[in-house]
Each structure stands twice: as C-alpha cells, then as structure tokens.
C-alpha positions, 0 to 999 in steps of 0.5 A, spaced: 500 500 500 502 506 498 504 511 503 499 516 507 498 521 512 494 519 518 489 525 520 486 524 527 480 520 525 485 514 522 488 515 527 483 514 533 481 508 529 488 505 528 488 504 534 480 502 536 482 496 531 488 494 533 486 492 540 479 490 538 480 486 532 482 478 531 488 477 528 485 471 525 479 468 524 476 465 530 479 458 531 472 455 531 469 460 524 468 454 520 466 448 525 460 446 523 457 445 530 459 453 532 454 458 532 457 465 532 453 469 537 453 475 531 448 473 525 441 475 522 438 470 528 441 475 532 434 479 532 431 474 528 431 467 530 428 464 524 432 468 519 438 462 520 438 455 521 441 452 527 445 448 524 451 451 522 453 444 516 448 448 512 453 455 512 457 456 506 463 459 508 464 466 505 468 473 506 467 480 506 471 485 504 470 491 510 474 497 506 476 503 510 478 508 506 483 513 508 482 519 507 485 526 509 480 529 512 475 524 515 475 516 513 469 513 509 466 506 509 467 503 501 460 499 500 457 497 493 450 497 491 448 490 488 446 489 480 439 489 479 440 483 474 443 479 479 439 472 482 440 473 490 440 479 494 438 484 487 439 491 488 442 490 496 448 494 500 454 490 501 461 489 502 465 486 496 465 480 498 463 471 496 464 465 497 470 462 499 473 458 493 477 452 493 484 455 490 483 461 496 489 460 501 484 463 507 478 468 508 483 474 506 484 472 500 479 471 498 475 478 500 482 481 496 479 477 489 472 478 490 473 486 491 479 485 486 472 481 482 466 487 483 470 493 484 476 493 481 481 495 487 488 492 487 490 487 494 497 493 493 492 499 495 489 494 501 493 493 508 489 488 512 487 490 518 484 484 522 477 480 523 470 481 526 466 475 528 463 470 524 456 472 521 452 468 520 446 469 514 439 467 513 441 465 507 446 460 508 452 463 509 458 463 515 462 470 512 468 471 514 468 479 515 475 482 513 477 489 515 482 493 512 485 500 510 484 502 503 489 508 500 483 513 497 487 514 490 486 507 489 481 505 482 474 504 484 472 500 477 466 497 478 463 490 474 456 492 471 454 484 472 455 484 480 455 491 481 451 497 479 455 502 484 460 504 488 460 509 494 463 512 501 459 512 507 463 517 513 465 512 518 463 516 523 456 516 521 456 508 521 460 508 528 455 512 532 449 508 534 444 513 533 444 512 526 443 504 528 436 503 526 432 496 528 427 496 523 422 490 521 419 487 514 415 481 513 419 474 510 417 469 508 410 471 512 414 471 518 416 478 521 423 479 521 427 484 525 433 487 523 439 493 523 439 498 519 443 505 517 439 509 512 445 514 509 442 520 503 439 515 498 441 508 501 438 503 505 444 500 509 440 493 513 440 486 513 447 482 513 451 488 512 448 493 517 450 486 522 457 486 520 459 494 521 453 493 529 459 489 530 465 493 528 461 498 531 461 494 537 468 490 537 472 497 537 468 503 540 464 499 546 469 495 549 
C-alpha cells in the first residue's frame, strides 16, 4: 500500500482496531457445530438455521478508506440483474473458493472481482466475528485500510455502484436503526443505517453493529 498521512480520525481508529480486532479468524469460524453469537438470528431467530453444516463459508471485504480529512466506509450497491440479494448494500465480498489460501484472500479477489481495487492499495487490518446469514452463509468479515487514490472500477454484472459512507456516521449508534419487514410471512427484525439515498440493513448493517461494537464499546 502506498504511503499516507494519518489525520486524527485514522488515527483514533488505528488504534480502536488494533486492540479490538482478531488477528485471525476465530479458531472455531468454520466448525460446523459453532454458532457465532453475531448473525441475522441475532434479532431474528428464524432468519438462520441452527445448524451451522448448512453455512457456506464466505468473506467480506470491510474497506476503510483513508482519507485526509475524515475516513469513509467503501460499500457497493448490488446489480439489479443479479439472482440473490438484487439491488442490496454490501461489502465486496463471496464465497470462499477452493484455490483461496484463507478468508483474506479471498475478500482481496472478490473486491479485486466487483470493484476493481488492487490487494497493493489494501493493508489488512484484522477480523470481526463470524456472521452468520439467513441465507446460508458463515462470512468471514475482513477489515482493512484502503489508500483513497486507489481505482474504484466497478463490474456492471455484480455491481451497479460504488460509494463512501463517513465512518463516523456508521460508528455512532444513533444512526443504528432496528427496523422490521415481513419474510417469508414471518416478521423479521433487523439493523439498519439509512445514509442520503441508501438503505444500509440486513447482513451488512450486522457486520459494521459489530465493528461498531468490537472497537468503540469495549
């Protein structure tokens, strides 16, 4: 990654994510029988399966972008076309492949796949817990500091936007909603951060509660 200066901002969050990030991911991440605390079930038990052989391991690229004056959150807007999740904010991020040494490789090749950015503008920072989705998937969540110079080249197949969220709006719980909607006839609960025209909930709003709690509740 190229160098950079480090505004107060960064700063401050450097060092909340040094002492609250793991290192690696959880040893028990991937035992079947593991059924990590953060999740949809968290707010909805009936959004993930109790058995944890049903989770198909994956990984999400948390992108803090380090910007001079204040850090931002790089979050994407899913393709209309796509069959799952259409139109949905979520980190770059999918399934973990065979051919990915661990979760960090493969976020660095998804979010080289969905948005263009380069694994030489990201410095990996750590891990949040396991998080498990109603829809089947254990994700692997990898938080790392991206140099803001760096290409943002979405692919229109996956992607149909990029943008940047202030993390000081992600980071303050006023902004964390509990909202709910019908699924599947049952009622669902979940987090939401709505920012301007973008409706941040579900998965990905579960994912930055718990950044939000692993480095500025702790």
């Amino acid at each position: 990654m190229t160098t950079m200066s480090l505004n107060a901002a960064l700063s401050d969050f450097l060092a909340r994510a040094k002492t609250g990030l793991h290192i690696a991911p959880v040893p028990e991440a991937f035992d079947p029988d593991y059924l990590p605390p953060h999740g949809d079930h968290q707010l909805a038990e009936n959004m993930a399966p109790a058995d944890g052989r049903l989770h198909k391991p994956a990984a999400v690229l948390v992108p803090i972008m380090a910007h001079d004056e204040t850090p931002t959150m790089l979050l994407t807007r899913r393709s209309a076309q796509l069959r799952s999740h259409s139109g949905q904010i979520a980190f770059p991020g999918g399934r973990i492949d065979e051919t990915d040494d661990n979760p960090c490789a493969a976020a660095l090749r998804e979010a080289r796949e969905e948005v263009g950015l380069e694994a030489r503008y990201i410095t990996p920072l750590g891990y949040l817990d396991p998080y498990l989705t109603g829809t089947g998937y254990r994700i692997i969540p990898v938080v790392a500091l991206v140099d803001p110079t760096a290409p943002i080249l979405p692919d229109p197949a996956e992607v149909e936007a990029a943008f940047e969220v202030p993390l000081d709006f992600l980071m303050d719980e006023a902004n964390h909603r509990r909202d709910s909607r019908e699924f599947r006839g049952v009622l669902r609960h979940y987090y939401a951060m709505p920012y301007d025209d973008y409706y941040i909930w579900g998965a990905t709003a579960g994912i930055l509660r718990n950044l939000y709690e692993r480095l500025y509740t702790q």
